[in-house]
C-alpha positions in Angstrom: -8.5 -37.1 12.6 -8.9 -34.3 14.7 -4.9 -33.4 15.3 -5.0 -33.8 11.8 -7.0 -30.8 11.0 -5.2 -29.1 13.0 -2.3 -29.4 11.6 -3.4 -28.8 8.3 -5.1 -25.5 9.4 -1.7 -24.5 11.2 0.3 -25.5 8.0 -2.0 -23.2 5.9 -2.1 -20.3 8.3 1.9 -21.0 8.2 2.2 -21.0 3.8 -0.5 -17.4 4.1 2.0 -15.9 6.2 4.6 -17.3 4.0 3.2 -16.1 0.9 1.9 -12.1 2.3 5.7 -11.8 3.0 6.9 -13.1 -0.2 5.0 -10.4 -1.5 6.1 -7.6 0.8 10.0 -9.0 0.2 9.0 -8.5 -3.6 7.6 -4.8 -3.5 10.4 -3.8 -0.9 13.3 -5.0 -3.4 11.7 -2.7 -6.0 11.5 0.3 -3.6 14.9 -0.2 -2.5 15.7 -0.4 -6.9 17.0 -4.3 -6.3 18.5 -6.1 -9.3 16.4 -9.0 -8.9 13.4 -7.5 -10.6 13.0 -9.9 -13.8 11.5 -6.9 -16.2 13.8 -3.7 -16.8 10.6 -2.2 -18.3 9.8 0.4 -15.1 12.3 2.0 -12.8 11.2 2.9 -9.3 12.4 6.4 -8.3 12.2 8.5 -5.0 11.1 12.0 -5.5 14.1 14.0 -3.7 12.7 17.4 -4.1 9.3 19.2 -4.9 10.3 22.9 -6.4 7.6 25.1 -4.4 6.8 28.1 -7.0 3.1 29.2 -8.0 3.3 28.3 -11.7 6.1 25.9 -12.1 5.4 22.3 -10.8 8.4 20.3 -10.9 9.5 17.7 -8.9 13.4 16.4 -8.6 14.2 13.0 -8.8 17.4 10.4 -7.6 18.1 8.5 -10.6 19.8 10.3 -13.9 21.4 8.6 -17.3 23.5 6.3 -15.6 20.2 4.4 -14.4 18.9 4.3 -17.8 17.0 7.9 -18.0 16.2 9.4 -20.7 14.4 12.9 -21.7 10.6 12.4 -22.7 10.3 9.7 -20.6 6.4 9.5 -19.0 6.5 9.1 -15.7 3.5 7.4 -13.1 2.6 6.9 -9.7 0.2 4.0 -8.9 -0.1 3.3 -12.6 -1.8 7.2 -13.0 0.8 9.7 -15.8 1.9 12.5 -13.0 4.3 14.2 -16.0 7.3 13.4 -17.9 11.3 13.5 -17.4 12.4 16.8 -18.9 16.1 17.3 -17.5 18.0 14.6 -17.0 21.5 15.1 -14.9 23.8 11.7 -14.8 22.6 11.2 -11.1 19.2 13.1 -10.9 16.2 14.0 -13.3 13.8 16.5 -13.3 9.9 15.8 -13.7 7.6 18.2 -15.0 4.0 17.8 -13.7 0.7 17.8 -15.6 0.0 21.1 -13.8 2.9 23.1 -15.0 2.3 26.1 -16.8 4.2 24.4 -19.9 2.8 21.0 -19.5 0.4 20.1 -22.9 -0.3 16.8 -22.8 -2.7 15.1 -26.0 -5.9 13.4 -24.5 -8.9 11.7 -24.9 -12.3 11.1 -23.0 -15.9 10.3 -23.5 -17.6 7.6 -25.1 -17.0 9.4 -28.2 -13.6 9.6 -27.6 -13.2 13.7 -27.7 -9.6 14.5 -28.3 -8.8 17.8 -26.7 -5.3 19.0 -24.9 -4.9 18.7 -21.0 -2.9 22.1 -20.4 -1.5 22.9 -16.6 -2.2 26.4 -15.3 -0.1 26.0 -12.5 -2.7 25.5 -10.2 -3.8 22.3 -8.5 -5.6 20.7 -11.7 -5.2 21.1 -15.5 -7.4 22.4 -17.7 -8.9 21.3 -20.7 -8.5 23.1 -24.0 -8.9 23.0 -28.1 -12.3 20.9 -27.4 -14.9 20.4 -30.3 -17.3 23.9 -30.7 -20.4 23.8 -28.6 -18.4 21.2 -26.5 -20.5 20.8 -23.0 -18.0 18.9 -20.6 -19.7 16.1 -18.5 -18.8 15.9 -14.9 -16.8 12.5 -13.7 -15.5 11.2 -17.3 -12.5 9.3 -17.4 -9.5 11.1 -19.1 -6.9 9.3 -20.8 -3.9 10.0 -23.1 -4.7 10.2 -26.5 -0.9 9.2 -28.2 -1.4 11.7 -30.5 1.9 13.6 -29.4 4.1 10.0 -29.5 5.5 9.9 -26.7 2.8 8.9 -24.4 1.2 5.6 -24.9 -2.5 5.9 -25.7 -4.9 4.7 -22.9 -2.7 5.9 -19.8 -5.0 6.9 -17.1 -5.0 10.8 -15.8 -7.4 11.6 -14.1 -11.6 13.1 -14.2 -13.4 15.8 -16.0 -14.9 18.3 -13.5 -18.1 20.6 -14.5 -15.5 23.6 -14.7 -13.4 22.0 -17.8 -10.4 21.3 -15.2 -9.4 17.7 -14.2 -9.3 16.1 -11.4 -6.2 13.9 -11.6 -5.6 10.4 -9.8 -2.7 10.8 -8.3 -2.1 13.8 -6.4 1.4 15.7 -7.8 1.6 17.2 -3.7 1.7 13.9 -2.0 4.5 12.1 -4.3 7.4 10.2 -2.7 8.1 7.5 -5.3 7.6 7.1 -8.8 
């Protein structure tokens, strides 16, 4: 009985092992843009280049039209909107980034669902503008696209109101390698 359960507790440790790299295979073969990914709904990219100006936030990346990209198209990191395809080259795109000086992006916040318009100032975190008169912004509310502008789905996650009228977004544009 006893060399039994341990054999079973060496067979289990064996199928955990099993199944942890299963799931490392799984996320590698996306990273590495394998066509054994079952859904064609996401495409993982690499961020080639970050354009360093003051205003203009940008970010280059290696897949173009002949992987499917198209101009519009949002693009996320860790499920957070970063920006969204606004060049696209057959083997490269180009990304602008919620900060960018002409990035207006239709959102929403609140538990009364205040629409307003997230508008980058080329600085490390957008501002929010076109807010209801009188409008005191909370601290630490959850912004979110609104859908308004139809391109964006409604609900994506950006990021959090700070006390200044900025937002704080999830993912960080500066520390981007894929998308």
């Amino acid at each position: 009985n006893e060399a039994l359960k341990a054999e079973l507790k060496e067979l289990k440790s064996q199928n955990y092992n099993t199944e942890f790299l299963t799931n490392e295979n799984k996320k590698l073969q996306k990273i590495i843009d394998s066509k054994n990914n079952e859904e064609n709904i996401y495409l993982i990219l690499k961020v080639l280049l970050d354009k360093k100006s003051p205003f203009l936030k940008s970010i280059i990346l290696n897949k173009g039209s002949s992987s499917g990209i198209i101009k519009g198209m949002p693009v996320i990191s860790d499920n957070y909107l970063i920006g969204r395809v606004v060049e696209v080259n057959f083997l490269s795109s180009r990304v602008l980034l919620l900060n960018d000086l002409n990035s207006k992006i239709p959102v929403t916040f609140g538990t009364n669902a205040v629409q307003a318009i997230l508008t980058g100032k080329g600085k490390q975190s957008p501002e929010l503008e076109y807010l209801p008169e009188d409008y005191v912004i909370e601290e630490g509310l959850d912004v979110f696209t609104s859908g308004k502008d139809g391109i964006f789905l409604p609900g994506s996650p950006i990021g959090t109101t700070t006390a200044e009228g900025t937002v704080k977004l999830f993912s960080q544009p500066s520390q981007l390698s894929y998308v």
